[in-house]
C-alpha positions as CSV (number, residue, x, y, z in Angstrom):
1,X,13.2,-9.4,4.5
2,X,11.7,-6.4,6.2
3,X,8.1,-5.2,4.7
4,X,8.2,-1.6,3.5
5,X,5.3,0.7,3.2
6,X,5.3,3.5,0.0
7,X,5.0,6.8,1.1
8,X,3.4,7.7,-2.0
9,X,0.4,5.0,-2.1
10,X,0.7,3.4,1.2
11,X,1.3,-0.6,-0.9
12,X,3.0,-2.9,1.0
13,X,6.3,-4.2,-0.5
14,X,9.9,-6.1,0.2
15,X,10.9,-4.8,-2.6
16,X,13.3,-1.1,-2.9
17,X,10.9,0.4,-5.2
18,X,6.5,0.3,-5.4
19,X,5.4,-2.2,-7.6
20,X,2.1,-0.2,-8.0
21,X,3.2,3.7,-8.3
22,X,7.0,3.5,-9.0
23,X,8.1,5.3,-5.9
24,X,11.4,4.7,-4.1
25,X,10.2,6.6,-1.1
26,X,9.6,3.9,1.2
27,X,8.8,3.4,4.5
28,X,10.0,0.8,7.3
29,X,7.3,2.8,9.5
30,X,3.8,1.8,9.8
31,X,0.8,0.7,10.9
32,X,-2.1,-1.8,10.5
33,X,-3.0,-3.5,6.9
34,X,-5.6,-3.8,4.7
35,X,-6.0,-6.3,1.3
36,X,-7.8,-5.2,-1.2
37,X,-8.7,-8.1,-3.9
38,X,-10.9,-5.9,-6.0
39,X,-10.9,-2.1,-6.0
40,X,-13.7,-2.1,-8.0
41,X,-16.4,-3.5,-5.5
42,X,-14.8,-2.6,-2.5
43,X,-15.9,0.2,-0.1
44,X,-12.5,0.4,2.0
45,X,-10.6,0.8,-1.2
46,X,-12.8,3.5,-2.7
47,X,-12.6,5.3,0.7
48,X,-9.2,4.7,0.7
49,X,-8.4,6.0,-2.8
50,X,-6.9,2.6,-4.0
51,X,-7.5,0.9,-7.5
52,X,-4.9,-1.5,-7.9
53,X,-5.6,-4.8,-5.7
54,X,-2.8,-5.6,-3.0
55,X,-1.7,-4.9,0.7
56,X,-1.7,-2.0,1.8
57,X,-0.9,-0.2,5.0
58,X,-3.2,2.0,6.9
59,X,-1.1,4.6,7.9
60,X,2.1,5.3,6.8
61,X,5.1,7.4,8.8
């Protein structure tokens, strides 16, 4: 199954809608990844804007 990235909050999925914001708008068209295990403590996430744990892309087309 191809991994999609949400256009919306960049989360990595296979699914056809986010698992973390809802959105259907995803995308088969991206770049680089980051995993976030705890929002909470991590830098990358807070710069990032992310507070659920998860994969996430870095940049999303």
């Amino acid at each position: 199954m191809v991994v999609k990235a949400c256009k919306v909050c960049s989360y990595l999925t296979e699914d056809k809608k986010c698992p973390a914001c809802g959105s259907d708008d995803l995308s088969s068209r991206w770049k680089g990844e980051v995993m976030i295990v705890d929002p909470e403590k991590s830098e990358t996430a807070k710069k990032l804007g992310i507070t659920k744990p998860g994969r996430y892309a870095l940049a999303v087309d």
